[in-house]
C-alpha positions as CSV (number, residue, x, y, z in Angstrom):
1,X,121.1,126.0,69.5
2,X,123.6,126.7,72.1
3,X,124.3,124.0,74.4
4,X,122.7,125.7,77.6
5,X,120.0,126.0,75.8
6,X,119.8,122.0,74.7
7,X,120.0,121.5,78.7
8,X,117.4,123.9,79.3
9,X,114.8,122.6,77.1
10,X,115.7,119.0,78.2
11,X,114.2,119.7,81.9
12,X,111.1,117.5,82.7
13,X,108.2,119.4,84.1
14,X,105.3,118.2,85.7
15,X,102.5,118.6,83.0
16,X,98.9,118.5,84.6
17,X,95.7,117.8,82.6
18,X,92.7,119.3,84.8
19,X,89.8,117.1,84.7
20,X,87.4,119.1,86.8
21,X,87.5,121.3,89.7
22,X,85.0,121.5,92.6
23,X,85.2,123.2,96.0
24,X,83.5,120.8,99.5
25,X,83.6,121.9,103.0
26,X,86.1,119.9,104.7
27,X,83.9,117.6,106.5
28,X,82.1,116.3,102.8
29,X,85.9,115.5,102.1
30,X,86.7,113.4,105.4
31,X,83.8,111.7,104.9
32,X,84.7,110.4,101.5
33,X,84.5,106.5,101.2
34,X,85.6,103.8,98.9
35,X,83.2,104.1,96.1
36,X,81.8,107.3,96.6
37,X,80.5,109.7,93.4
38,X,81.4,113.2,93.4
39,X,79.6,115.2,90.7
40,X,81.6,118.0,89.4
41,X,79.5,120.8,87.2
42,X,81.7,120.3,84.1
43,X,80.7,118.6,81.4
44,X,82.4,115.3,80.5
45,X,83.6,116.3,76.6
46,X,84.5,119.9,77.9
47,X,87.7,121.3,77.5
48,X,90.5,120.4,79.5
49,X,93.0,122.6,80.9
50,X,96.7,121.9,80.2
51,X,99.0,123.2,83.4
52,X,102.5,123.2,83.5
53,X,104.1,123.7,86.7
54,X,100.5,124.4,87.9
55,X,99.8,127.0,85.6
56,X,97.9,127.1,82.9
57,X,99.7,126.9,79.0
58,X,96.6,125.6,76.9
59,X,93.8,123.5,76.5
60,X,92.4,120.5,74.7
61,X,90.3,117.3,74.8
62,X,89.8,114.0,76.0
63,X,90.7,111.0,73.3
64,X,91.2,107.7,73.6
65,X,95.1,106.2,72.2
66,X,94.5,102.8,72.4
67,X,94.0,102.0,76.1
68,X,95.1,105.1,77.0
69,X,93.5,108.6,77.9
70,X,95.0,110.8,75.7
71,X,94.3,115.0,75.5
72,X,94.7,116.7,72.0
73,X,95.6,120.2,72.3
74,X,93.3,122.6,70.7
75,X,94.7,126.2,72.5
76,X,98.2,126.9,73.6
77,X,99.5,130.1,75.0
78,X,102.0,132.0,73.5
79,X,105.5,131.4,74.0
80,X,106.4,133.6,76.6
81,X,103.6,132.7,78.8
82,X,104.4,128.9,78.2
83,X,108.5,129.1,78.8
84,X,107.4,131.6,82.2
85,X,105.3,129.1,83.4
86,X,108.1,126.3,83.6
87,X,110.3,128.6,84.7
88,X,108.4,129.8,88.1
């Protein structure tokens, strides 16, 4: 590998793991207060979407590493959609 191309692939990028999604009219939203429940219509051991750069590059789902939440890929775009979507 050329050295450019060490530097490149060294670049952090925000990587997202989408939960769930759910659209409220404003006023729902300024309401909100400490302890509220919001239900979202996803399942909870649906797939999760992986974004990079806020677009999506794969999928995968929810595991528990130790203490931590984890995600374990199961669908990844191709490489040109993946290296695009870092890029933009």
């Amino acid at each position: 590998m050329t050295a450019e191309l060490n530097s490149i692939l060294s670049l952090e990028v925000p990587l997202i793991v989408e939960v769930a999604q759910r659209r409220m009219a404003l006023a729902e939203a300024v309401n909100l207060v400490h302890g509220a429940i919001i239900e979202f219509p996803q399942a909870s051991d649906g797939e999760l979407r992986v974004l990079v750069n806020n677009k999506v590059v794969g999928a995968g789902t929810a595991v528990k590493v130790g203490e931590n939440f984890g995600v374990r890929i199961s669908r990844v775009g191709d490489v040109a959609a993946r290296v695009q979507a870092m890029g933009s």
